[in-house]
C-alpha positions as CSV (number, residue, x, y, z in Angstrom):
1,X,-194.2,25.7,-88.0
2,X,-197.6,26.2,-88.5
3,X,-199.8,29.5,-87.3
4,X,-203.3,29.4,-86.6
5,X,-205.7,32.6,-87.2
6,X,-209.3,32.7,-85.8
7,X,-211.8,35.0,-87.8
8,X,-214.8,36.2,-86.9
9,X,-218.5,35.5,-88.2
10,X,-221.3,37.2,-87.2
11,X,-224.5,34.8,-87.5
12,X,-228.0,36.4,-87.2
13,X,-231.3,34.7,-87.6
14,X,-233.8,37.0,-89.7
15,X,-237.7,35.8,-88.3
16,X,-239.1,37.8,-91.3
17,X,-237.9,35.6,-93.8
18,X,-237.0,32.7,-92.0
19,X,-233.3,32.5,-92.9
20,X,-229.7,32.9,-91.3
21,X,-227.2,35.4,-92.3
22,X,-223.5,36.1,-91.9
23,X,-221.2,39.1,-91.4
24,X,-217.5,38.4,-91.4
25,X,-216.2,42.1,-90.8
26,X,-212.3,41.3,-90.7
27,X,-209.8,44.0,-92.2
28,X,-212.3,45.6,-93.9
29,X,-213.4,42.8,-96.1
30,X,-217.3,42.9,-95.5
31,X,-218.1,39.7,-96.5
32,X,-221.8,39.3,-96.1
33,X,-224.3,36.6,-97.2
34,X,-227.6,35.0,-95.8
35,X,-230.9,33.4,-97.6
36,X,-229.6,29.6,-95.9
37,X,-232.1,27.6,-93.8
38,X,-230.1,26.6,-91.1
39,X,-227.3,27.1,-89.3
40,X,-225.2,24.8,-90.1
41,X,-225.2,26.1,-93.9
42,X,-224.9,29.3,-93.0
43,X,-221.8,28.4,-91.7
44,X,-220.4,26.4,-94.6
45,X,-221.7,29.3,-96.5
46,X,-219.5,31.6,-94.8
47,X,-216.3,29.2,-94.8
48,X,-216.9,29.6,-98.6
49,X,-217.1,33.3,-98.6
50,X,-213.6,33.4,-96.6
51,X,-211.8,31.2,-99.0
52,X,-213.0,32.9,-102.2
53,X,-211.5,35.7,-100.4
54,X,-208.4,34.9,-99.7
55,X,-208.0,33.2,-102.7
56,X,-204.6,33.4,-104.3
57,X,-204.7,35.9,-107.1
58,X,-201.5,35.6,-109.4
59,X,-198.6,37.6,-108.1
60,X,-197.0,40.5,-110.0
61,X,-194.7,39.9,-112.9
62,X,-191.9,40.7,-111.2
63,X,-188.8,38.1,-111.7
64,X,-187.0,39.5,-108.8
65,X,-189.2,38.3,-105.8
66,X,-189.7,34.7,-104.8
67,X,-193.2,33.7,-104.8
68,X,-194.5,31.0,-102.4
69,X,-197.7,30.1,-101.6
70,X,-199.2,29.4,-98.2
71,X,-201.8,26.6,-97.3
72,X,-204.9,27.6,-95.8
73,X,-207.7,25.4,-94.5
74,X,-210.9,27.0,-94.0
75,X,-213.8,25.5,-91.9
């Protein structure tokens, strides 16, 4: 059964430079970019910064645990 998780982004238009910017504020992870033209890569830009986070980092060498790995699409 598959779950589905909605995250926030906060997309903000800055008229001094002339460029979007994102906020994604969940658990604590303050992922923040900006400097894209439009929207639309602001948003890809952020789908980007939420997958690097939640990239899988290698689990601890512990024999005793069963590892698995879950599938996440972001976008």
């Amino acid at each position: 059964m598959a779950s589905v998780a909605r995250i926030p982004v906060r997309f903000s238009y800055e008229d001094r430079t002339q460029d979007w910017h994102f906020v994604v504020e969940q658990h604590g992870w303050g992922v923040v970019g900006g400097g894209q033209s439009t929207l639309a890569e602001a948003r890809l830009a952020a789908a980007e910064a939420v997958a690097v986070a939640l990239e899988a980092r290698p689990p601890l060498d512990d024999d005793q645990d069963e590892v698995e790995y879950l599938n996440v699409a972001v976008g």
